[in-house]
Backbone of each chain as ProteinMPNN parsed JSONL, in Angstrom:
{"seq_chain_A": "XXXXXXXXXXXXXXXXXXXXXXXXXXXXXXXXXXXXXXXXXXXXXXXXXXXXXXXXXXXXXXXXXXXXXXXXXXXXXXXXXXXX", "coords_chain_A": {"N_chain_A": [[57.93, 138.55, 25.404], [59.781, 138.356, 22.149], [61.849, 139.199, 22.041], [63.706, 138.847, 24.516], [63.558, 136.208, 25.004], [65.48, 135.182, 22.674], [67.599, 136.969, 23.756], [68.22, 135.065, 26.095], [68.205, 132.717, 24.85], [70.94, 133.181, 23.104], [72.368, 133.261, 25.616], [72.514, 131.092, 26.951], [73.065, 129.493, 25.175], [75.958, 129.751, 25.623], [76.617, 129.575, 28.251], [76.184, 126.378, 28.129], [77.702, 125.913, 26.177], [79.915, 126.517, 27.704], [79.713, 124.892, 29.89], [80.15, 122.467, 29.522], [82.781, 122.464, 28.6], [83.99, 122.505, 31.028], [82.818, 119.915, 32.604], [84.069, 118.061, 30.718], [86.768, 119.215, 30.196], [90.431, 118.656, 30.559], [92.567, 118.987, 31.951], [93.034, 119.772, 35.19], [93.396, 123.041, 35.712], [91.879, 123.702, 33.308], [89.145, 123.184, 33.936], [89.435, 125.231, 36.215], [89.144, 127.586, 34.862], [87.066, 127.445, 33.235], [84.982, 127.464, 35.044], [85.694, 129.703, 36.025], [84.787, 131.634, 33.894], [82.023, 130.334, 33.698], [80.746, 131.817, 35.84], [80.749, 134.103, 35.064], [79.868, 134.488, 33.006], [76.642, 133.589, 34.707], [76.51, 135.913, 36.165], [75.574, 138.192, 34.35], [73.504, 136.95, 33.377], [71.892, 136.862, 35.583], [71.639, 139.619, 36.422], [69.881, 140.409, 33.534], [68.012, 139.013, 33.952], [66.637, 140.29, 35.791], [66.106, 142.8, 34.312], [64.344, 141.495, 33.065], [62.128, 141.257, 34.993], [61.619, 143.643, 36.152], [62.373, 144.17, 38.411], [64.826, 145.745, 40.98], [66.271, 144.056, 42.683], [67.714, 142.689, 42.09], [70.076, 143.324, 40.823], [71.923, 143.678, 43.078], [71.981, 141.379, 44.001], [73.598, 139.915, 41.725], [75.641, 141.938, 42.065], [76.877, 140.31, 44.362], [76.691, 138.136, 43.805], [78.795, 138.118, 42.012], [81.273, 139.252, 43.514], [81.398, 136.804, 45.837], [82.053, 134.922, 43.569], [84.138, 135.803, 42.474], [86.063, 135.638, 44.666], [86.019, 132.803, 44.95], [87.394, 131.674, 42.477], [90.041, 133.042, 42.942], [90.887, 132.144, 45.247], [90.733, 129.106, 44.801], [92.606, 128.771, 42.673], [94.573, 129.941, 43.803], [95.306, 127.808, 45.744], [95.33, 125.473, 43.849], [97.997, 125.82, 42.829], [99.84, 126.07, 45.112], [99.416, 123.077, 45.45], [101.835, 120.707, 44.179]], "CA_chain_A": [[58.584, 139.327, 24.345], [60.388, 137.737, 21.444], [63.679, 139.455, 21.823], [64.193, 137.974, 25.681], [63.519, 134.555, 24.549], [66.852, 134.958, 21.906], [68.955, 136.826, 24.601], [68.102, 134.143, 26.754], [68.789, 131.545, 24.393], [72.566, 133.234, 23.3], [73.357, 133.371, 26.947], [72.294, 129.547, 27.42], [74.249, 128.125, 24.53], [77.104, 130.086, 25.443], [76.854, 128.984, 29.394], [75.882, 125.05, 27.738], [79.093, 125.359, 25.805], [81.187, 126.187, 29.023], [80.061, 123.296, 30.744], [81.229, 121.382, 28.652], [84.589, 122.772, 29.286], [84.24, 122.316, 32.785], [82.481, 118.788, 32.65], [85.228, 117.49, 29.541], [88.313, 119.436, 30.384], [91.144, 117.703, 30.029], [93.562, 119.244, 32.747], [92.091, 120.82, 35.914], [92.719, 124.404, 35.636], [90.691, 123.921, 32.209], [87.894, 123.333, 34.933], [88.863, 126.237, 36.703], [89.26, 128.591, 34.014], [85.723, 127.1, 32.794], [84.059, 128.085, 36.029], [85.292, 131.327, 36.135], [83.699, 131.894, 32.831], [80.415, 130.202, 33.714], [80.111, 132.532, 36.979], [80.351, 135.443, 34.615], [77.903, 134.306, 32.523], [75.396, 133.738, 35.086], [75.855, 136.916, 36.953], [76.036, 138.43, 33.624], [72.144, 136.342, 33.282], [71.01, 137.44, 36.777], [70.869, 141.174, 35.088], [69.027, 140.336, 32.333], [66.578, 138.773, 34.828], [66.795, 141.828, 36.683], [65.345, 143.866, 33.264], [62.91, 141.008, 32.921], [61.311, 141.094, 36.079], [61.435, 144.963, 36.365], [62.836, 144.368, 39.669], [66.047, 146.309, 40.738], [66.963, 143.825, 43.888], [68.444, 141.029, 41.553], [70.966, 144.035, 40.634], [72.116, 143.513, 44.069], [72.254, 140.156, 44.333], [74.279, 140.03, 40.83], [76.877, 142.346, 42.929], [77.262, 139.644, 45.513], [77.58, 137.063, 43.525], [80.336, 138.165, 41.214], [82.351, 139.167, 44.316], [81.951, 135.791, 45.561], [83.0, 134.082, 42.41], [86.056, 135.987, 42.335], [87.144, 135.155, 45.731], [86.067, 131.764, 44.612], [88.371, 131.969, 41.451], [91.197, 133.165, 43.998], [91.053, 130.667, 46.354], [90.81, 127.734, 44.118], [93.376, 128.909, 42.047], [96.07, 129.588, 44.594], [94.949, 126.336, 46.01], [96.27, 124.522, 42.846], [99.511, 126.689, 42.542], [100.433, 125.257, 45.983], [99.951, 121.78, 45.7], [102.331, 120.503, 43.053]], "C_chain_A": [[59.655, 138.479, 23.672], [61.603, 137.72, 22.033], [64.609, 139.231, 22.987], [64.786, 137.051, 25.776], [65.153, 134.678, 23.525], [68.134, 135.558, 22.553], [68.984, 135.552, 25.482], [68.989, 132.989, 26.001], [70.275, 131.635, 23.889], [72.925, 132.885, 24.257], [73.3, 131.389, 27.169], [73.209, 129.002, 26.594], [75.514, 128.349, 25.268], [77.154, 129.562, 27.384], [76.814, 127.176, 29.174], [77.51, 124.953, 27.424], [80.397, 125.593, 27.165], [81.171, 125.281, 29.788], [80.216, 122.416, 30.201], [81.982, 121.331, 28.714], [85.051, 122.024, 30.409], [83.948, 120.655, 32.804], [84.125, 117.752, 31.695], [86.617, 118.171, 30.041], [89.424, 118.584, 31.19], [92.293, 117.657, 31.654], [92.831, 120.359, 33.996], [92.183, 122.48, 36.092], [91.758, 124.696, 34.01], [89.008, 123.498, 33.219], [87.607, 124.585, 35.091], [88.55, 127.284, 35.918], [87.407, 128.351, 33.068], [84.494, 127.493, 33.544], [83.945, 129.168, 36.392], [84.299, 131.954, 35.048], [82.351, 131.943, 32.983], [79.902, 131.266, 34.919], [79.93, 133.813, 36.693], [79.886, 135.77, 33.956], [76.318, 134.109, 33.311], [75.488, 135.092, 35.916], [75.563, 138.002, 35.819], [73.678, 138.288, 32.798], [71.296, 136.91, 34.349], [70.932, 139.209, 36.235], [70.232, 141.157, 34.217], [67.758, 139.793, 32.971], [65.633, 140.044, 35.033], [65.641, 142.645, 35.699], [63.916, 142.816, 33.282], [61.712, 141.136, 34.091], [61.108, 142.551, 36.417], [61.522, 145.336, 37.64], [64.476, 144.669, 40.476], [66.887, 145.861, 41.897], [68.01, 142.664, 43.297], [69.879, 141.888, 40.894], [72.1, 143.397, 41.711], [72.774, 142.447, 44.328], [72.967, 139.45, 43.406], [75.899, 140.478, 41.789], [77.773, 141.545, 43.748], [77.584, 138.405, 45.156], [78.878, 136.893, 42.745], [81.035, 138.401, 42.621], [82.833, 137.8, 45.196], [82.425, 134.91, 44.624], [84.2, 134.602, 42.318], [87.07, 135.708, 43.718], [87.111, 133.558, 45.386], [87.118, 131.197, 43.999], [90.051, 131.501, 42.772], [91.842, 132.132, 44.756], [91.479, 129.336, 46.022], [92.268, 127.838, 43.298], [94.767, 129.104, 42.602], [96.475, 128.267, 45.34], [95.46, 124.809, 45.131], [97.783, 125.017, 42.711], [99.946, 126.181, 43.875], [100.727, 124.201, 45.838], [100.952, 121.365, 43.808], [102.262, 119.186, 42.354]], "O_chain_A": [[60.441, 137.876, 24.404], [62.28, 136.773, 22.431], [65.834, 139.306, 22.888], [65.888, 136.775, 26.253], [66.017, 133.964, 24.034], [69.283, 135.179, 22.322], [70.086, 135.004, 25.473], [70.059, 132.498, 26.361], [70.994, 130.646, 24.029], [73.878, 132.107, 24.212], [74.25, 130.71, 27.558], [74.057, 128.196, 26.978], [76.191, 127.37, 25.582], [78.249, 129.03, 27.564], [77.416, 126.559, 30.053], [78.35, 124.287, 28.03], [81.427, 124.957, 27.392], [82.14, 124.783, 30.361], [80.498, 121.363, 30.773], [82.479, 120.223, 28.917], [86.001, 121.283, 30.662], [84.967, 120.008, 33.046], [84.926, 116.98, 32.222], [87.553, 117.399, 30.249], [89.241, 117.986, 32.25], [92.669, 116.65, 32.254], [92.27, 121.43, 33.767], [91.235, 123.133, 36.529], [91.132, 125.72, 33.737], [87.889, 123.714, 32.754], [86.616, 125.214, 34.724], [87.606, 127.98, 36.291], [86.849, 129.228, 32.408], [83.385, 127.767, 33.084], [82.975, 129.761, 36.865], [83.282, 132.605, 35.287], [81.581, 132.86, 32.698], [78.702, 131.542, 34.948], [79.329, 134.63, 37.392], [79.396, 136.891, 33.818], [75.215, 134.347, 32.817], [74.408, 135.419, 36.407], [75.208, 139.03, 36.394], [72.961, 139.056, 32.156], [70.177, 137.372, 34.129], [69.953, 139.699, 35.671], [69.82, 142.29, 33.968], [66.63, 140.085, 32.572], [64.554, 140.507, 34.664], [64.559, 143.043, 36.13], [62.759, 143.2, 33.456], [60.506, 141.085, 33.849], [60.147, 142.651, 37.181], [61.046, 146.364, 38.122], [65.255, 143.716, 40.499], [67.838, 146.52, 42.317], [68.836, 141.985, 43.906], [70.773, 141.159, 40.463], [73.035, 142.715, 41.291], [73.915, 142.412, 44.789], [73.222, 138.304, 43.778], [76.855, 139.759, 42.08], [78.969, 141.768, 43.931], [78.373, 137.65, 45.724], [79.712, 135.987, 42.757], [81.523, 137.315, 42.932], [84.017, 137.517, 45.378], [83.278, 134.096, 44.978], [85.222, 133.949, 42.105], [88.293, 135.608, 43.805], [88.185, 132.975, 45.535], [87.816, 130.366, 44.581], [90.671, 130.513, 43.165], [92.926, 131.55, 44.804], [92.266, 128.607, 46.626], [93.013, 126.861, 43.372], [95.815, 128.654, 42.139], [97.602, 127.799, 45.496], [95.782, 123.68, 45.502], [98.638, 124.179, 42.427], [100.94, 125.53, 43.551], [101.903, 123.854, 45.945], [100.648, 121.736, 42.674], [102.773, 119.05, 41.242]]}, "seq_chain_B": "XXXXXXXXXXXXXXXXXXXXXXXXXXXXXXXXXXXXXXXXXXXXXXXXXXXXXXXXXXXXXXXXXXXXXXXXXXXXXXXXXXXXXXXXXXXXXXXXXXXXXXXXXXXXXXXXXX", "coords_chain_B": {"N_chain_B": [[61.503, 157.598, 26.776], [62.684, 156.859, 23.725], [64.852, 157.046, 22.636], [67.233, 156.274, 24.031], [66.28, 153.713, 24.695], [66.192, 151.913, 22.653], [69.53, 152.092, 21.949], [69.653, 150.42, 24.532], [68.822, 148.202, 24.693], [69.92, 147.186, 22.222], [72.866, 147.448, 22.603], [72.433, 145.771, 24.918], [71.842, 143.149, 23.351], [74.198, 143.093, 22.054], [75.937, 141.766, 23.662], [74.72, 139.439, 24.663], [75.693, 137.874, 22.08], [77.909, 138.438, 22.543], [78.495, 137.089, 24.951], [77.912, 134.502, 24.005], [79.709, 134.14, 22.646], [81.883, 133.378, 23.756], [81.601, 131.166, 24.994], [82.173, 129.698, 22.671], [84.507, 130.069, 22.424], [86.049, 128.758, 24.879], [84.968, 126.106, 23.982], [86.092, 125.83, 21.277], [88.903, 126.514, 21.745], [92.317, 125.197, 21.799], [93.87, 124.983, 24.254], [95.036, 125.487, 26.941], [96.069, 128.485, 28.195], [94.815, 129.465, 25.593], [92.07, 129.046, 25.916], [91.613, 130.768, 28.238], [92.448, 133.273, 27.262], [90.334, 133.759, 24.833], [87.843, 133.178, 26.371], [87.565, 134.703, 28.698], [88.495, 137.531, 27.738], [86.56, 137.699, 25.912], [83.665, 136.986, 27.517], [84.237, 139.786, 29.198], [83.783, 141.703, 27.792], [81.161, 141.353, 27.206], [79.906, 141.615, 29.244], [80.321, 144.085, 29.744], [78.732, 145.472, 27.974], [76.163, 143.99, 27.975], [75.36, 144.797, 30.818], [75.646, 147.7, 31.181], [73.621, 147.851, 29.101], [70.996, 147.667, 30.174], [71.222, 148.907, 32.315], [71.035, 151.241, 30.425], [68.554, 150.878, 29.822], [66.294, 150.891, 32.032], [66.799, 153.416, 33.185], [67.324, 154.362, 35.974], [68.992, 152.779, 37.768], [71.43, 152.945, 36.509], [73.466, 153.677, 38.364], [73.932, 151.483, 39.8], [74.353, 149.444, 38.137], [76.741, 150.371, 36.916], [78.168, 150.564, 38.697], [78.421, 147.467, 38.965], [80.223, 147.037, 36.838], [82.398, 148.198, 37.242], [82.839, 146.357, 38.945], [83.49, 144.098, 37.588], [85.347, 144.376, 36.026], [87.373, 144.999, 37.183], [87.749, 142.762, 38.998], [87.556, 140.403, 36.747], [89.987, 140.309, 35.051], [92.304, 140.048, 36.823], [91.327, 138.163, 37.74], [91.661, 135.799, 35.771], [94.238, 136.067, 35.272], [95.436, 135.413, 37.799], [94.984, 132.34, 37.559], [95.806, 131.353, 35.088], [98.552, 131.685, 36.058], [98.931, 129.926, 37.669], [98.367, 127.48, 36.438], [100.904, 127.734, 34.965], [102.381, 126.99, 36.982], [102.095, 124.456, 37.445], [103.05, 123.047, 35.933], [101.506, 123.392, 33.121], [102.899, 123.14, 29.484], [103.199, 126.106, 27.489], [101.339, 125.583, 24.09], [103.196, 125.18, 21.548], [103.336, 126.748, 18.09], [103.997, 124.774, 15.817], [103.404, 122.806, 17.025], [101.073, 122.984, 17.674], [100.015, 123.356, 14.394], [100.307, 120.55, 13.685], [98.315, 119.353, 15.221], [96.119, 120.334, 13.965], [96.566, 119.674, 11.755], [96.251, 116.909, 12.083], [93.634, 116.354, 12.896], [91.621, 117.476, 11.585], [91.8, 115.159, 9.674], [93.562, 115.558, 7.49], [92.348, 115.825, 5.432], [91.902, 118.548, 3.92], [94.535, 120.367, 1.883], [95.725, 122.266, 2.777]], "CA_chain_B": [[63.037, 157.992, 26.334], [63.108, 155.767, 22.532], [66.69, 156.777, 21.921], [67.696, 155.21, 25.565], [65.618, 152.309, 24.37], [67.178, 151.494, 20.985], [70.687, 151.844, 22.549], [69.883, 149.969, 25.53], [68.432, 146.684, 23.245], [71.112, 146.746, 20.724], [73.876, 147.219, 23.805], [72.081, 143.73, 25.6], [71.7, 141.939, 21.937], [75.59, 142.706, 21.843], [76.561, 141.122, 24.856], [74.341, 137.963, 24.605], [76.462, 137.467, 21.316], [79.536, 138.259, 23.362], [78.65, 135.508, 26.005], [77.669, 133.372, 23.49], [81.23, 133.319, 21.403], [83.161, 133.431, 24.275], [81.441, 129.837, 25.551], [82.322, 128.661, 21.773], [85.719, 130.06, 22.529], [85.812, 127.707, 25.594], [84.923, 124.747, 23.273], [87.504, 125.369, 20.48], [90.502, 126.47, 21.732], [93.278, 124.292, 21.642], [94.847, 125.018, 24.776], [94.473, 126.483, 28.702], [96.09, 129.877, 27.605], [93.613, 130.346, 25.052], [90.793, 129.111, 26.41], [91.684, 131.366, 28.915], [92.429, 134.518, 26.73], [88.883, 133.605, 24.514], [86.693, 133.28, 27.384], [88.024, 135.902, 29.272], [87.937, 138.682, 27.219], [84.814, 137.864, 25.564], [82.75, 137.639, 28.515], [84.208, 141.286, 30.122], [83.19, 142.742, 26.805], [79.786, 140.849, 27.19], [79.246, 141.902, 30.504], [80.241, 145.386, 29.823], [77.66, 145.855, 26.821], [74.51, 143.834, 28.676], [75.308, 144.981, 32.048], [75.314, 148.752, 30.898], [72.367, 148.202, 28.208], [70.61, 146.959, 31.087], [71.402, 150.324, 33.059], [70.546, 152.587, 30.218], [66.852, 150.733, 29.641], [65.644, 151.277, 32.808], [67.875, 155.433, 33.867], [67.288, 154.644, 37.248], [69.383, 151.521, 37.935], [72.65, 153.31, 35.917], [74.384, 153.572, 39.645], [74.349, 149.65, 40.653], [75.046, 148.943, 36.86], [77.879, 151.025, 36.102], [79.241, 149.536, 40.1], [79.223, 145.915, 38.631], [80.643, 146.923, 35.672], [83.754, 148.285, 37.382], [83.753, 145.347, 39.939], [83.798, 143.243, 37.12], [86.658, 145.445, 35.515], [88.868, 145.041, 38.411], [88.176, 141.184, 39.5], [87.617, 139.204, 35.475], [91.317, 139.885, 34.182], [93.0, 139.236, 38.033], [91.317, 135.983, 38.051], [92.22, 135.335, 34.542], [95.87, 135.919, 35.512], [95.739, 134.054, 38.759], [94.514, 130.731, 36.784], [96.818, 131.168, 34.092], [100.088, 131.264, 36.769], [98.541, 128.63, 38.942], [98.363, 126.479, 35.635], [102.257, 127.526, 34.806], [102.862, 126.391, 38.131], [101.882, 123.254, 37.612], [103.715, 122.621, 34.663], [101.072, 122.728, 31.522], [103.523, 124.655, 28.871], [101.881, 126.348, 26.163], [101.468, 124.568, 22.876], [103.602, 125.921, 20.254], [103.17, 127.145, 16.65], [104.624, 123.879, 15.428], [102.465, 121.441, 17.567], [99.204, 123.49, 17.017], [99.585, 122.857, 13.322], [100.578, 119.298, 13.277], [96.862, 118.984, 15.611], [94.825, 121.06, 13.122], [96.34, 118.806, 10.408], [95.941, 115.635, 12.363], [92.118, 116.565, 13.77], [91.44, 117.743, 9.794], [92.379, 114.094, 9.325], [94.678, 115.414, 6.397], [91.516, 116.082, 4.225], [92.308, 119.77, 2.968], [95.616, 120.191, 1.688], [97.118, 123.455, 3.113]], "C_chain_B": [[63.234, 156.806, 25.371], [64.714, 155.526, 22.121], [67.121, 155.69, 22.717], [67.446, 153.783, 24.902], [66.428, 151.036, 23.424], [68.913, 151.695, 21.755], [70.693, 150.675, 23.471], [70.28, 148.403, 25.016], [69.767, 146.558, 22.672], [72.965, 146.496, 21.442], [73.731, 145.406, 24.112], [72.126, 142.681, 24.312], [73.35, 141.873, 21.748], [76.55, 142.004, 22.528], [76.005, 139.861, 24.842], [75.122, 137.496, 23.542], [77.709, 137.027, 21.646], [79.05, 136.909, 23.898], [78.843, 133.793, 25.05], [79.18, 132.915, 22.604], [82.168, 133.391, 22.534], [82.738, 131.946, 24.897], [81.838, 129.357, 24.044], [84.099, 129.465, 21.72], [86.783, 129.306, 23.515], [86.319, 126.375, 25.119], [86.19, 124.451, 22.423], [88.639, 125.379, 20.413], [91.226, 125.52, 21.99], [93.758, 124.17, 22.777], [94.431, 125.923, 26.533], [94.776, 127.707, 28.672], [94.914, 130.761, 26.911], [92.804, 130.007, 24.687], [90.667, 130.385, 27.529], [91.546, 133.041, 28.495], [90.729, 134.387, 25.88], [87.617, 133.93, 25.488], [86.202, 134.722, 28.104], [87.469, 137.14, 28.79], [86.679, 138.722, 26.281], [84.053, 138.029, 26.421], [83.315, 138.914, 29.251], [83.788, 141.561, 29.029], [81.4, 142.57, 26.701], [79.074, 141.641, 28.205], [78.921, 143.162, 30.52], [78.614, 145.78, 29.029], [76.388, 145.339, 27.478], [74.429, 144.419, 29.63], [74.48, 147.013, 31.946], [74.372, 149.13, 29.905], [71.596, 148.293, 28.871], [70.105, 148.352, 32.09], [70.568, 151.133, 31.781], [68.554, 152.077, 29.734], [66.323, 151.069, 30.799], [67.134, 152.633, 33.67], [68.422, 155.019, 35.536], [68.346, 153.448, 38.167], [70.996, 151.772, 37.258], [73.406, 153.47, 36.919], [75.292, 152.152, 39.324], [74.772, 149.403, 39.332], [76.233, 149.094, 36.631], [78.884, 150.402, 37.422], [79.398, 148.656, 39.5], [79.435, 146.08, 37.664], [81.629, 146.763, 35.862], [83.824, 147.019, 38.139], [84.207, 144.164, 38.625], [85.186, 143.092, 36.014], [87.797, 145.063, 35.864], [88.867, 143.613, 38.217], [88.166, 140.303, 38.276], [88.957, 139.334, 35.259], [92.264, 139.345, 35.918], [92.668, 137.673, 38.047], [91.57, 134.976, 37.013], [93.536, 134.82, 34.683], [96.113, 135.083, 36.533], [95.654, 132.423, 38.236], [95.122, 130.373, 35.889], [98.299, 131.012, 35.129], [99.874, 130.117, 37.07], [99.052, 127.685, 37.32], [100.014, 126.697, 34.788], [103.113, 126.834, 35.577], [103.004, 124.84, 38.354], [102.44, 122.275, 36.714], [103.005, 122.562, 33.497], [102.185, 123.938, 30.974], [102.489, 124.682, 27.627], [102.509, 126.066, 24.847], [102.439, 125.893, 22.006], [103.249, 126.058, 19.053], [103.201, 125.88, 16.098], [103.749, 122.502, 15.984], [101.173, 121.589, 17.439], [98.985, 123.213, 15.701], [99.912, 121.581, 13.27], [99.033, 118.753, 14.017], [96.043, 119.654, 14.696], [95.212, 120.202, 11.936], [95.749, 117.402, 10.49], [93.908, 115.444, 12.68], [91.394, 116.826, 11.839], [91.492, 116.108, 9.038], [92.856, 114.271, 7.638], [93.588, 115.56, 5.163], [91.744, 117.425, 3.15], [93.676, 120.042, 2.662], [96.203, 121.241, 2.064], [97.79, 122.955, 4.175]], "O_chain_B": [[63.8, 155.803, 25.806], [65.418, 154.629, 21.658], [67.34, 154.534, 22.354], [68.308, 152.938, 24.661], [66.929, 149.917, 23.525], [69.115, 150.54, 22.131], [71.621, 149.877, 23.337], [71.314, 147.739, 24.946], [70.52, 145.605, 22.875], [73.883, 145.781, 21.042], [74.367, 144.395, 23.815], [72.448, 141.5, 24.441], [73.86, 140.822, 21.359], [77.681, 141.692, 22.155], [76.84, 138.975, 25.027], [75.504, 136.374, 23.873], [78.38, 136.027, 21.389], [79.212, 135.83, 23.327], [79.414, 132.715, 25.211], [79.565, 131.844, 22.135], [83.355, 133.473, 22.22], [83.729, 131.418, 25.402], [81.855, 128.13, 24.147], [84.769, 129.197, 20.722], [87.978, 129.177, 23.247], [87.316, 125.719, 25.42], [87.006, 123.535, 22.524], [89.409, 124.788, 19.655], [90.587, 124.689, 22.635], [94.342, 123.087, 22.814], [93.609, 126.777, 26.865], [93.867, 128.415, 29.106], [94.35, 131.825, 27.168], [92.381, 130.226, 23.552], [89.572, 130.939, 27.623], [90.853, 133.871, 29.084], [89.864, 135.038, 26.465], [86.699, 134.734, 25.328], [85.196, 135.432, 28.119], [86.438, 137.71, 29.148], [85.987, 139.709, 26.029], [83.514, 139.135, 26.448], [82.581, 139.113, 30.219], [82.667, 141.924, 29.387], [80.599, 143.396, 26.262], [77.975, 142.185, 28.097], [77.874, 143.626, 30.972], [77.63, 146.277, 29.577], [75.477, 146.16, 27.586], [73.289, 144.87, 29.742], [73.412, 147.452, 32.372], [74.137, 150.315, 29.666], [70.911, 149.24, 28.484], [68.971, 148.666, 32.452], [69.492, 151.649, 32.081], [67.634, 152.84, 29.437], [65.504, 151.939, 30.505], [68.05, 152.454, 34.473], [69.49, 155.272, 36.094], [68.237, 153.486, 39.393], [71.804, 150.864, 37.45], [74.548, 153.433, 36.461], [76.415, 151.837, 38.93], [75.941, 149.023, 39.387], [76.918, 148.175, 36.183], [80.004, 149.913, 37.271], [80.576, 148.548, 39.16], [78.865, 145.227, 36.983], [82.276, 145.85, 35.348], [84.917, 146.46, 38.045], [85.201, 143.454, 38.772], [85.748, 142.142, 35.471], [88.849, 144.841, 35.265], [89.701, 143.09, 37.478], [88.77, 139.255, 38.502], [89.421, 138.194, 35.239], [92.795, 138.236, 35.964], [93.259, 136.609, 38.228], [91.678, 133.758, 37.155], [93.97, 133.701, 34.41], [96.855, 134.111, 36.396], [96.358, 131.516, 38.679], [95.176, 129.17, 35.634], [99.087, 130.121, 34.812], [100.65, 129.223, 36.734], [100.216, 127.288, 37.272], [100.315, 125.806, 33.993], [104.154, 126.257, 35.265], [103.725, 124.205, 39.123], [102.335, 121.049, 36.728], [103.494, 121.838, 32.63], [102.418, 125.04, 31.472], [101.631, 123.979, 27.094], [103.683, 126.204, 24.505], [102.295, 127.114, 21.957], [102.537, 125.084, 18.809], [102.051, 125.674, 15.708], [103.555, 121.448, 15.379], [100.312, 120.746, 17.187], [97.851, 122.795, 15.467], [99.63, 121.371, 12.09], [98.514, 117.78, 13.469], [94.884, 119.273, 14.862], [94.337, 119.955, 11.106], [95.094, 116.797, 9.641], [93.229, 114.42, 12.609], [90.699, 116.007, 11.239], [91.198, 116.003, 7.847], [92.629, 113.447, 6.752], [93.977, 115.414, 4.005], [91.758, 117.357, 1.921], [94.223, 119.833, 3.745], [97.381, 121.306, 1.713], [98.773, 123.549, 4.619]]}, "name": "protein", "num_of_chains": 2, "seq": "XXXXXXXXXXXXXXXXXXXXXXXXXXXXXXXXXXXXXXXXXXXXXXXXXXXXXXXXXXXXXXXXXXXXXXXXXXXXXXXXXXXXXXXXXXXXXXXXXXXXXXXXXXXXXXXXXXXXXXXXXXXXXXXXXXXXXXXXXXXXXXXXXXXXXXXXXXXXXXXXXXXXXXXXXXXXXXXXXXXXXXXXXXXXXXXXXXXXXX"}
C-alpha cells in the first residue's frame, strides 16, 4: 500500500536527520538529547509496524522499549551532570 | 467502520510529518536548548497523533495505545528536562539574542541584507 511506503519514508528522514545530530553533535548532551529523540522515533516506528503487520504483540514490545529508553535517557543524563 | 478509518489515516499521516520536522528541528537548531525544545515537543505530538491513529484503525488495540501514549506523556518531557539540567550543569550557557544573529548573519555569509 502506497500510503505506508510515505509514512515510512517521513519517519526515516526524520530518524536519518537525528542521526546526524547524534553522529555530528558538537557537545555531548547534543548526543544525548539526539538519542532521546531517535528512541522516540523508533518506538514511535515499531507501531506503525504493529498496523502493518496486523499484529498486536509489537504494541507490547513498543511499551518496553520506550520504558527502557527513558531509564536510558535518565541514567545517561545524570551520569553527565555528575562528572564535571 | 470508514469514519474510524479516515480519522485513523489522517491521525498517522500527521504524526509521520510530526516525526519528520522534529528530526529537521534536530538539524537546524542553533543550540542544545532548542534542539532540545524542537525535537522534544515535536516528537510527543507525533507520537500522540500516530500512536492513537494507530489505536483508532484497528478498535481493538485502543487499550495498549492509549497506555503508551500516557507512558510517553509522563517519561518524553522528564527526560527532556533531565538533559537540559545535566547540560546546565556542565556549563553550555544558552546562546543569546545577540550571538544568534551575528551566526545567522555570519552562516548567510552577509548575502541578504536584513
Amino acid at each position: 500500500m502506497i500510503a505506508f511506503s510515505i509514512f515510512f519514508a517521513l519517519v526515516l528522514l526524520g530518524a536519518l536527520l537525528t542521526l546526524y545530530r547524534l553522529l555530528r553533535g558538537p557537545t555531548v548532551p547534543d548526543r544525548v538529547a539526539a538519542l532521546d529523540i531517535l528512541n522516540v522515533i523508533v518506538t514511535g516506528s515499531i507501531v506503525l509496524f504493529s498496523l502493518i503487520d496486523k499484529n498486536s504483540l509489537f504494541l507490547d514490545i513498543a511499551l518496553v522499549y520506550a520504558a527502557l529508553s527513558f531509564l536510558e535517557t535518565v541514567v545517561v543524563a545524570r551520569y553527565l551532570e555528575g562528572r564535571k | 467502520m470508514i469514519i474510524l478509518d479516515i480519522l485513523g489515516y489522517t491521525l498517522v499521516s500527521i504524526g509521520a510529518v510530526f516525526y519528520f520536522l522534529g528530526g529537521l528541528g534536530m538539524v537546524r537548531m542553533p543550540d542544545i536548548y532548542n534542539r532540545l525544545q524542537a525535537g522534544t515537543k515535536a516528537t510527543t505530538l507525533g507520537s500522540f497523533s500516530l500512536i492513537i491513529g494507530v489505536g483508532l484503525i484497528n478498535p481493538e488495540w485502543l487499550l495498549k495505545a492509549i497506555i503508551i501514549v500516557l507512558f510517553i506523556a509522563i517519561t518524553n518531557p522528564v527526560g527532556s528536562s533531565v538533559i537540559a539540567r545535566a547540560a546546565l550543569k556542565r556549563g553550555i550557557v544558552p546562546l543569546t539574542s545577540a550571538e544568534r544573529r551575528e551566526e545567522d548573519i555570519g552562516s548567510s555569509g552577509g548575502g541578504d541584507g536584513k
